[in-house]
C-alpha positions in Angstrom: 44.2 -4.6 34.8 44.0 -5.5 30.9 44.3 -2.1 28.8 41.9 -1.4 26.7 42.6 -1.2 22.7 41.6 1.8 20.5 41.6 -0.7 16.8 40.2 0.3 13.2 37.0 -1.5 13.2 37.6 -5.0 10.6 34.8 -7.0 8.6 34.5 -9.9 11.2 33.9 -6.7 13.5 30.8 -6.2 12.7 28.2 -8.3 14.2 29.4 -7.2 17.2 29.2 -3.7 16.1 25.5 -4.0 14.5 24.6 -5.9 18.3 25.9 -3.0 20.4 24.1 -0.4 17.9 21.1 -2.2 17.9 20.9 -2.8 21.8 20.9 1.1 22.1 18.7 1.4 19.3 20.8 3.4 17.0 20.7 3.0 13.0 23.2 0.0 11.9 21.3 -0.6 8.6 24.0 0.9 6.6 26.6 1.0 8.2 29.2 -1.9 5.9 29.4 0.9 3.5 31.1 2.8 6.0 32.7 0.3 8.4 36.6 1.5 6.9 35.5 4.8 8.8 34.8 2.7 11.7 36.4 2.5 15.0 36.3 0.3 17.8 37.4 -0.6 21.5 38.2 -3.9 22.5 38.6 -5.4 26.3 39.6 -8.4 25.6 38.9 -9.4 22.1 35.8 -8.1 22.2 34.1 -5.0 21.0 32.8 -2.8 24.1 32.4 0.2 21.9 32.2 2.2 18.5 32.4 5.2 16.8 32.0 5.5 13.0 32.0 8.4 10.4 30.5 8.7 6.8 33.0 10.6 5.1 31.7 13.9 2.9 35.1 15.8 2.4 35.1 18.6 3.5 33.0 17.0 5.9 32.0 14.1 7.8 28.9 12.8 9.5 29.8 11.5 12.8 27.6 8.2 13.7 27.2 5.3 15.8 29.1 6.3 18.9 28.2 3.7 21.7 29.7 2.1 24.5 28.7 -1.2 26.2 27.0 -0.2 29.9 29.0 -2.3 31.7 32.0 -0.2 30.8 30.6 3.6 30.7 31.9 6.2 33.1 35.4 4.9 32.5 36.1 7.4 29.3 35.9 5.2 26.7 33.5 7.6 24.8 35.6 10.6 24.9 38.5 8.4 23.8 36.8 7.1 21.0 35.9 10.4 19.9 39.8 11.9 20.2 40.9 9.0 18.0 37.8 9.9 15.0 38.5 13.6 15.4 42.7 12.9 14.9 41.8 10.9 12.2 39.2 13.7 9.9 42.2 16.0 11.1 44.3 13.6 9.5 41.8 13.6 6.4 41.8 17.7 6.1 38.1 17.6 7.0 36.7 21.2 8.3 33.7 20.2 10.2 31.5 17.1 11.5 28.2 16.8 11.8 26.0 15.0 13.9 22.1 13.9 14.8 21.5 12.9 18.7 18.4 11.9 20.7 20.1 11.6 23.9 23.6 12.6 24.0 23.3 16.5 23.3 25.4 17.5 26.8 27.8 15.0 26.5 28.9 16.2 22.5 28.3 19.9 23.7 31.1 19.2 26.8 33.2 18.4 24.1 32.7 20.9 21.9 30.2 20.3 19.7 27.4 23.2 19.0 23.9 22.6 18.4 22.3 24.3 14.8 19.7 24.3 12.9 19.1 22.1 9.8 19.2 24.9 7.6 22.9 25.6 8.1 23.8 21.7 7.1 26.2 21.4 3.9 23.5 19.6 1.4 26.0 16.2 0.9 25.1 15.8 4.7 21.6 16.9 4.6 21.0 13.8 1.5 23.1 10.8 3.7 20.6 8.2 4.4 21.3 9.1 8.4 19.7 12.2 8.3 17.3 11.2 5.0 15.6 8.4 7.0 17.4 6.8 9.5 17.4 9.3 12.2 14.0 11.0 13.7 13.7 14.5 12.3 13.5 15.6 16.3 17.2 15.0 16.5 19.2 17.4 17.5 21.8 18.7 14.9 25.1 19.2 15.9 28.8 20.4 14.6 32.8 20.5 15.4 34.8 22.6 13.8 37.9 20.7 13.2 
């Protein structure tokens, strides 16, 4: 069985990225600006998953975590999500944030807690994710890092 590859995400990356987001209808309008803070799994040579991050030192607004269906229930999520929290380690960030719809038990198994919007830094708070892209029913989440 063909291994599966944990890569930065590159430029010729993202259609594919912008398809998989779309097909599980999260936000993908913005993410070039942010595609260095991008990661991605491959299967071979193409992208069956993604995880991104806008970066807010000391924070960092986690984003666009999806995996293909074909491929769920192997891990791939919680892999993806090891290699962006090793890398805001790597980047001295304290906390991330997040906005979910539908993934709330499957951040809080890993360690994420759910808050309110009141207790979100302000650089978050004014990021075009929480401004308009996401529905103000999302659930806000953090990790301490």
């Amino acid at each position: 069985m063909e291994a599966y590859k944990y890569v930065a995400a590159l430029e010729n990356d993202l259609p594919s990225i912008r398809m998989l987001l779309g097909k599980y209808h999260l936000p993908f309008e913005d993410i070039d600006a942010h595609l260095p803070h991008f990661i991605v799994v491959k299967y071979r040579d193409m992208v069956i998953g993604t995880i991104g991050m806008e970066l807010l030192p000391p924070f960092g607004l986690l984003r666009s975590l999806a995996i293909d269906a074909s491929f769920r229930r192997l891990g791939l999520a919680s892999g993806l999500l090891e290699k962006q929290f090793a890398w805001a380690r790597n980047m001295s960030l304290e906390r991330l944030y997040l906005l979910t719809t539908t993934a709330e038990d499957f951040f809080q198994a890993r360690g994420f807690t759910r808050i309110d919007r009141v207790h979100v830094p302000t650089s978050i708070l004014h990021t075009k994710q929480f401004s308009s892209l996401c529905p103000s029913s999302s659930v806000v989440m953090v990790y301490a890092l």
